[in-house]
C-alpha positions in Angstrom: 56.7 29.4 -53.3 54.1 26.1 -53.9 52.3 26.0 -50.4 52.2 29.8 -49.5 49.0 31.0 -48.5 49.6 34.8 -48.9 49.1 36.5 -51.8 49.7 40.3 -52.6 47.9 41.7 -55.2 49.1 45.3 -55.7 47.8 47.6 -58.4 49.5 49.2 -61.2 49.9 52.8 -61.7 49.5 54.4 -57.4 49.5 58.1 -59.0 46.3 59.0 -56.2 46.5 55.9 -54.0 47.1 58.4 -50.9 43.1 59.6 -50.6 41.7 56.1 -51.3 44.2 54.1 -48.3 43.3 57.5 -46.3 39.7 56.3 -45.4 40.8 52.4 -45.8 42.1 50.5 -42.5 45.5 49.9 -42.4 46.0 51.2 -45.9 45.1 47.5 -46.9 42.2 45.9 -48.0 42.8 41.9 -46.6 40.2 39.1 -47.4 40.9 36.1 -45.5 39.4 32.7 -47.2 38.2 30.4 -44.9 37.9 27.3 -46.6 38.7 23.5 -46.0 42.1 22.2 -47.3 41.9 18.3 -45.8 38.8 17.4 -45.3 35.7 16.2 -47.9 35.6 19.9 -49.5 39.0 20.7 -50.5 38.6 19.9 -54.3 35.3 22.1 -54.3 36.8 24.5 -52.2 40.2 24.6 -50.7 43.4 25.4 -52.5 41.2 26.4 -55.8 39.2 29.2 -53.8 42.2 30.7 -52.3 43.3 31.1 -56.2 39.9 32.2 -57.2 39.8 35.3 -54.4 43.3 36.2 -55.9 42.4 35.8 -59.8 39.1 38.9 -58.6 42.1 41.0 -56.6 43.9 41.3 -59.9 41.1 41.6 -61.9 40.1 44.4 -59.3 43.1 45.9 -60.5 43.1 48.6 -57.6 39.8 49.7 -58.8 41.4 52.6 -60.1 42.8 54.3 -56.9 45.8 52.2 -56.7 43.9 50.3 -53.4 46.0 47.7 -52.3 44.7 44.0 -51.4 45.9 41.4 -49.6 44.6 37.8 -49.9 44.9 35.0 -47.2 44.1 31.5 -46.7 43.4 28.7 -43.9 42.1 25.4 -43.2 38.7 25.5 -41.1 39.2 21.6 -40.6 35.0 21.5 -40.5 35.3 22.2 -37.2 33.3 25.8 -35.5 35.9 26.4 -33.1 38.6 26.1 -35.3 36.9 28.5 -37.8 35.8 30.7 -34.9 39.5 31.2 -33.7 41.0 31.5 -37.0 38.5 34.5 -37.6 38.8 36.3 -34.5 42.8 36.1 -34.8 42.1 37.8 -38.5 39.9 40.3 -36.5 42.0 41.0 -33.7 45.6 40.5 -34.9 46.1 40.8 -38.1 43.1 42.7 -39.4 41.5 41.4 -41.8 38.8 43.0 -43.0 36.1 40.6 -45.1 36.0 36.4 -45.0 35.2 35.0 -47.9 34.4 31.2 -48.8 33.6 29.1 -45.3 32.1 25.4 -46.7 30.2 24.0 -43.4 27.2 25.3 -42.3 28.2 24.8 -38.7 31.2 27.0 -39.5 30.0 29.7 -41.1 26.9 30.3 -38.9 29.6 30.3 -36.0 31.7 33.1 -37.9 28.6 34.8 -38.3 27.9 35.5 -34.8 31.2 36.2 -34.0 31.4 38.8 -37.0 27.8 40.3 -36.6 29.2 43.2 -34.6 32.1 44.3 -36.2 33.7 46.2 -39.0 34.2 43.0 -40.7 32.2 41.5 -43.5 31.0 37.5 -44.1 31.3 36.8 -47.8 29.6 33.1 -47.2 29.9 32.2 -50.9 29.9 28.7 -49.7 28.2 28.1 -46.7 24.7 26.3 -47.9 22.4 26.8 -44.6 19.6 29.2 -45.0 19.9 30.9 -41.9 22.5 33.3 -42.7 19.2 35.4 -44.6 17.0 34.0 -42.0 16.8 33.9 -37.8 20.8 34.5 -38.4 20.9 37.5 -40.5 23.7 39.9 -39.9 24.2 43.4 -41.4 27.2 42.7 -42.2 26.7 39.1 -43.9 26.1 38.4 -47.9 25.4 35.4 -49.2 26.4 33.7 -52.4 25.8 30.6 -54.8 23.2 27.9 -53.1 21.8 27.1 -49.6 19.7 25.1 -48.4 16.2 26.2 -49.4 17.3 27.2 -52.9 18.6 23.9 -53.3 16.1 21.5 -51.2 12.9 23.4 -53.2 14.4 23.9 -56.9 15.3 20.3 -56.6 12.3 19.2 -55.2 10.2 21.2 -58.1 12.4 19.6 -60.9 12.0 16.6 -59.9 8.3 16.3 -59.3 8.1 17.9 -62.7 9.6 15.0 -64.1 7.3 12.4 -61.9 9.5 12.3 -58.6 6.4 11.9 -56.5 8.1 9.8 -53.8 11.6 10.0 -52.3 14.0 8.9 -49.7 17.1 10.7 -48.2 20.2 9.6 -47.0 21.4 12.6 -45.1 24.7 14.1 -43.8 23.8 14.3 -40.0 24.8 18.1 -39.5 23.1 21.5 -40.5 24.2 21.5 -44.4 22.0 18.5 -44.7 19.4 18.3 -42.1 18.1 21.5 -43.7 18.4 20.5 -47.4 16.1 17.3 -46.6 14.0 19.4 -44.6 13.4 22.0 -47.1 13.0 19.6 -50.0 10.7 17.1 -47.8 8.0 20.6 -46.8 8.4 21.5 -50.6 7.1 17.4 -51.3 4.4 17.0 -49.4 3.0 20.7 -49.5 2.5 19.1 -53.4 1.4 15.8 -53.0 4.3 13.9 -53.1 5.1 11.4 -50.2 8.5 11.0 -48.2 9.4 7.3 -47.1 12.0 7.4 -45.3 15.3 8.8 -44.5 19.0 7.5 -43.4 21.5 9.8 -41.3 24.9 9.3 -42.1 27.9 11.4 -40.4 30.4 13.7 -42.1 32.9 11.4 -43.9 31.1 7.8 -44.0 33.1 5.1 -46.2 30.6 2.6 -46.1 27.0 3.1 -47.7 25.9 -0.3 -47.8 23.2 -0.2 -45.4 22.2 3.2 -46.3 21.8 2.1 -49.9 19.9 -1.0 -49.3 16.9 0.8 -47.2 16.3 3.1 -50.1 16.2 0.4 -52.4 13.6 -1.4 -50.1 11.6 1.8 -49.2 10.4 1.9 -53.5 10.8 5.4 -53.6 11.3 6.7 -57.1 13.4 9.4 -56.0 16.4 8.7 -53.5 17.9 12.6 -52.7 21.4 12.6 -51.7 21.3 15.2 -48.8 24.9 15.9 -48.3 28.3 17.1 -50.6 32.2 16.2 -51.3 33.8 13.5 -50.5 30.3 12.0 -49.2 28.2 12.5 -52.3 30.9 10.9 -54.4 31.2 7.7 -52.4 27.6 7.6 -52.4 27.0 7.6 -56.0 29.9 5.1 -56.8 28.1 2.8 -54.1 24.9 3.5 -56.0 26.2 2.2 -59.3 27.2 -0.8 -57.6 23.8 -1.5 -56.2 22.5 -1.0 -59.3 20.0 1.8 -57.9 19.1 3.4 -60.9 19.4 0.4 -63.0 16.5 -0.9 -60.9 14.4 2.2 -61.9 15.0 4.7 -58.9 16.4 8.0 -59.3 19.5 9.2 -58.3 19.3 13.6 -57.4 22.4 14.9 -55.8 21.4 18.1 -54.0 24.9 19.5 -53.3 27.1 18.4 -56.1 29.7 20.3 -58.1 31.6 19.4 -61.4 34.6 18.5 -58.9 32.7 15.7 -57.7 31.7 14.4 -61.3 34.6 14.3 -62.7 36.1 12.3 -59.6 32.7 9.9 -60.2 33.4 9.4 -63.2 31.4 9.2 -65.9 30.4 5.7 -65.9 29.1 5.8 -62.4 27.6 9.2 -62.7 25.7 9.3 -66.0 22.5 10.0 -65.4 22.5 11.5 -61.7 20.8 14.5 -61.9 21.7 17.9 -59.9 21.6 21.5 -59.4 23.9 24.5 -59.8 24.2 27.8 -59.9 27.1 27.7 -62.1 28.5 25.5 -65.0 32.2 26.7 -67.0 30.6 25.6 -70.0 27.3 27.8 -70.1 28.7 31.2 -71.9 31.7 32.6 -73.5 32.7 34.2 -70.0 32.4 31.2 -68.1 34.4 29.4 -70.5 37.3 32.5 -70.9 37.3 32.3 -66.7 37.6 28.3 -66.7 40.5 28.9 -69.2 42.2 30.6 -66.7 41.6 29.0 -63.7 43.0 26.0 -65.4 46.0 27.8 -65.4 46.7 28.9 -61.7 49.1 27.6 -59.5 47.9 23.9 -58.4 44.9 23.8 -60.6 46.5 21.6 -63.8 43.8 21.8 -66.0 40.3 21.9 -63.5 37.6 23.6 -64.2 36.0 25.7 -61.4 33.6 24.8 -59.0 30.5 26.5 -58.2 31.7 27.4 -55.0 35.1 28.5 -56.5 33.1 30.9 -58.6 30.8 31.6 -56.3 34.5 33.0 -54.5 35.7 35.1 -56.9 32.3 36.8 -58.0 31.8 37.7 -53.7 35.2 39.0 -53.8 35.3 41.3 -56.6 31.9 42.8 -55.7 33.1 43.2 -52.6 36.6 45.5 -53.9 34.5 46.9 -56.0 32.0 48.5 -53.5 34.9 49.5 -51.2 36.5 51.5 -54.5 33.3 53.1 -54.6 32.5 54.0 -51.1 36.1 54.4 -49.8 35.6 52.2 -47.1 36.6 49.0 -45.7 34.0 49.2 -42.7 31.4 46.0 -43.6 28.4 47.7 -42.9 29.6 50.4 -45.4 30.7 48.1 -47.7 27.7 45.7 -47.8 25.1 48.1 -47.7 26.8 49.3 -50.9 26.5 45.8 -52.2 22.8 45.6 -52.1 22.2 49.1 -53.5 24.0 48.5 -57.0 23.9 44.9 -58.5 25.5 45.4 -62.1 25.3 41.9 -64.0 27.8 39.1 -62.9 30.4 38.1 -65.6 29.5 34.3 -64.0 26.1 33.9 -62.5 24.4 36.8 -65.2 22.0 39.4 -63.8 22.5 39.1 -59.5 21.6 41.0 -57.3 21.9 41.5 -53.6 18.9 41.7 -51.6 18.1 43.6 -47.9 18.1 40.3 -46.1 22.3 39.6 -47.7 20.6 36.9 -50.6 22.8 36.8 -53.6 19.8 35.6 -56.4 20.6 34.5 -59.6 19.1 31.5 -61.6 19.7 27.7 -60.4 19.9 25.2 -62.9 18.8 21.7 -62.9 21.5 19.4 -65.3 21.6 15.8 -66.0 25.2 13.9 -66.1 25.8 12.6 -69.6 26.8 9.5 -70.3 30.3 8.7 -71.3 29.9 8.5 -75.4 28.0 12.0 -75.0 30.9 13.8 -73.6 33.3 16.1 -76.5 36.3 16.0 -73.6 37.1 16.6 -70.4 34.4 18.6 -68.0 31.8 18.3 -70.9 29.8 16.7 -68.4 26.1 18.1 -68.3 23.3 18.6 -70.1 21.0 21.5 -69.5 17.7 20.4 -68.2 15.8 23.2 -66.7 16.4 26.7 -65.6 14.7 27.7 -62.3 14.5 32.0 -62.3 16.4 34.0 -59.8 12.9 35.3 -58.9 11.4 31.7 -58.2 14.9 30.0 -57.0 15.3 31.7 -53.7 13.5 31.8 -50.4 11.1 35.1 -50.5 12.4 37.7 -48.5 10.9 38.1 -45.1 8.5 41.2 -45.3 11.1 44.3 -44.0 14.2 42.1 -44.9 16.4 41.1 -42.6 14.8 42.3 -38.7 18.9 42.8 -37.4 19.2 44.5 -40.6 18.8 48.6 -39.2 
């Protein structure tokens, strides 16, 4: 039925399913997607990474001891205390046994806590602050795709290889993007770059006007957009109508996805220049898994965000270390994460690190501009590729200190 959260993905053929639910709670493995369905995410995110988590429980297929999995969904609404009660009633009531997704820093550092000491695991394949492997680590915490020091210093790098020398940010005021312009602003000046300014905008602003205008006057030649959804697009539309880039500045989204671009629109976004970790249209997997996508339940012909891929590549590592340990306990099962990293069918050679870092390669593109484009979603242009090894914060000597 079009609206049901709940999904159950049961394997085929349970001939020796009784040993594997033996050491598994419940009998059931349940992932619970924390996501945002209303707010400035839900086209990144929502609906889409719900169907993404299910797509990796059938692919998971059981991992071959007829283990049964269970996939739910909510809406966090961006708010902490919402996320933080919809977790602990997975915890407590209906056991869940992994989150996945959680868009919103704030969100996701709150689920953190709350899951640190528990036998359930944080698969924050969306959540973009860089605490999570930092003064927040958690044993029981990986995390996927960007955050914000991947994406504040690869950015930051690209750019000044390209001349960016000076920049201005207009900034989401919460975590997400207070620590993408702070990251990006340390990686500017430790190499001789300057920063003019800055303008704080909060989650969900209509009106960019103003915001626009002082990073005209500042003269910066790089104006960073520190924030993502619904923000980012307004932003750039505004832009185009200011004739920013026109007027030689320009335009580097931090935090943008395909979703985004394609509700831009190529006239407006041609030409803005971003970083991902993932694009449908890079390799013959990426573009058999779009394919599909495109053909889930309330998808009509999207292609997958990063974050929506970042969902489904979390999940199925995740079933496939519990297949191979037996377990469903999250320090079992993410310890087992970071000890085999087999290459990703999406993101190519990851692997997980002590501190719960994903790494993988970032890419810098560049929009195209509409007579460039073969069809729909042909949207980028490879620019640069920024190495796994040189993408990510280093690891803190000994990993992560809560990590025993």
């Amino acid at each position: 039925m079009r609206g049901m959260m709940r999904a159950l993905v049961l394997a085929t053929g349970l001939l020796g399913a009784g040993a594997a639910r033996a050491e598994i709670s419940d009998g059931v493995v349940r992932i619970g997607v924390l996501t945002d369905m209303s707010g400035p995410f839900q086209d990144t995110n929502g609906q889409g990474s719900v169907e993404a988590a299910r797509m990796a429980a059938e692919d998971f297929a059981g991992g071959g001891k007829g283990i049964r999995v269970e996939i739910i969904g909510a809406d966090h609404q961006n708010k902490a205390d919402v996320g933080s009660s919809i977790a602990r009633k997975w915890l407590d009531v209906e056991k869940v046994d992994a989150v996945v997704d959680v868009p919103n820093s704030s969100v996701g550092l709150a689920v953190n806590a709350l899951l640190r000491d528990t036998r359930m695991a944080l698969l924050a394949s969306a959540t973009a602050t860089s605490d999570l492997t930092g003064k927040a680590c958690s044993p029981n915490t990986v995390q996927w795709v960007n955050d914000a020091w991947a994406t504040g210093n690869t950015t930051a790098a690209a750019m000044m290889k390209r001349g960016g020398t000076s920049w201005y940010f207009l900034t989401v005021n919460y975590a997400l993007g207070q620590g993408i312009e702070a990251e990006a602003s340390a990686y500017v000046a430790r190499h001789g770059g300057t920063v003019k300014g800055a303008s704080r905008h909060p989650l969900g602003t209509a009106d960019f006007s103003s915001l626009l205008l002082q990073a005209q006057g500042s003269g910066a030649k790089v104006v960073g957009l520190a924030n993502a959804g619904a923000d980012a697009i307004n932003v750039v539309k505004q832009a185009n109508e200011f004739g920013l880039t026109q007027g030689g500045q320009s335009l580097v989204a931090f935090l943008v996805f395909i979703n985004d671009v394609h509700a831009m629109g190529l006239k407006d976004a041609q030409g803005l220049l971003l970083t991902e970790s993932f694009y449908w249209d890079m390799s013959d997997e990426t573009r058999a898994f779009a394919r599909r996508f495109a053909a889930r339940p309330g998808q009509a012909g999207k292609v997958p965000s990063g974050n929506q891929a970042g969902v489904y590549s979390a999940t199925l590592a995740y079933l496939d270390a519990v297949a191979r340990t037996g377990s469903d306990d999250a320090r079992t099962v993410v310890a087992e994460m970071k000890r085999k990293g087999p290459r990703d069918r999406l993101f190519g050679d990851l692997t997980v690190r002590p501190d719960g870092r994903a790494i993988h390669p970032i890419y810098l593109f560049e929009v195209k501009k509409p007579a460039e484009s073969k069809g729909a979603y042909d949207y980028y242009t490879l620019v640069d590729t920024i190495p796994a090894d040189q993408a990510f914060r280093p690891m803190a000597e000994g990993g992560c200190p809560m990590v025993k």
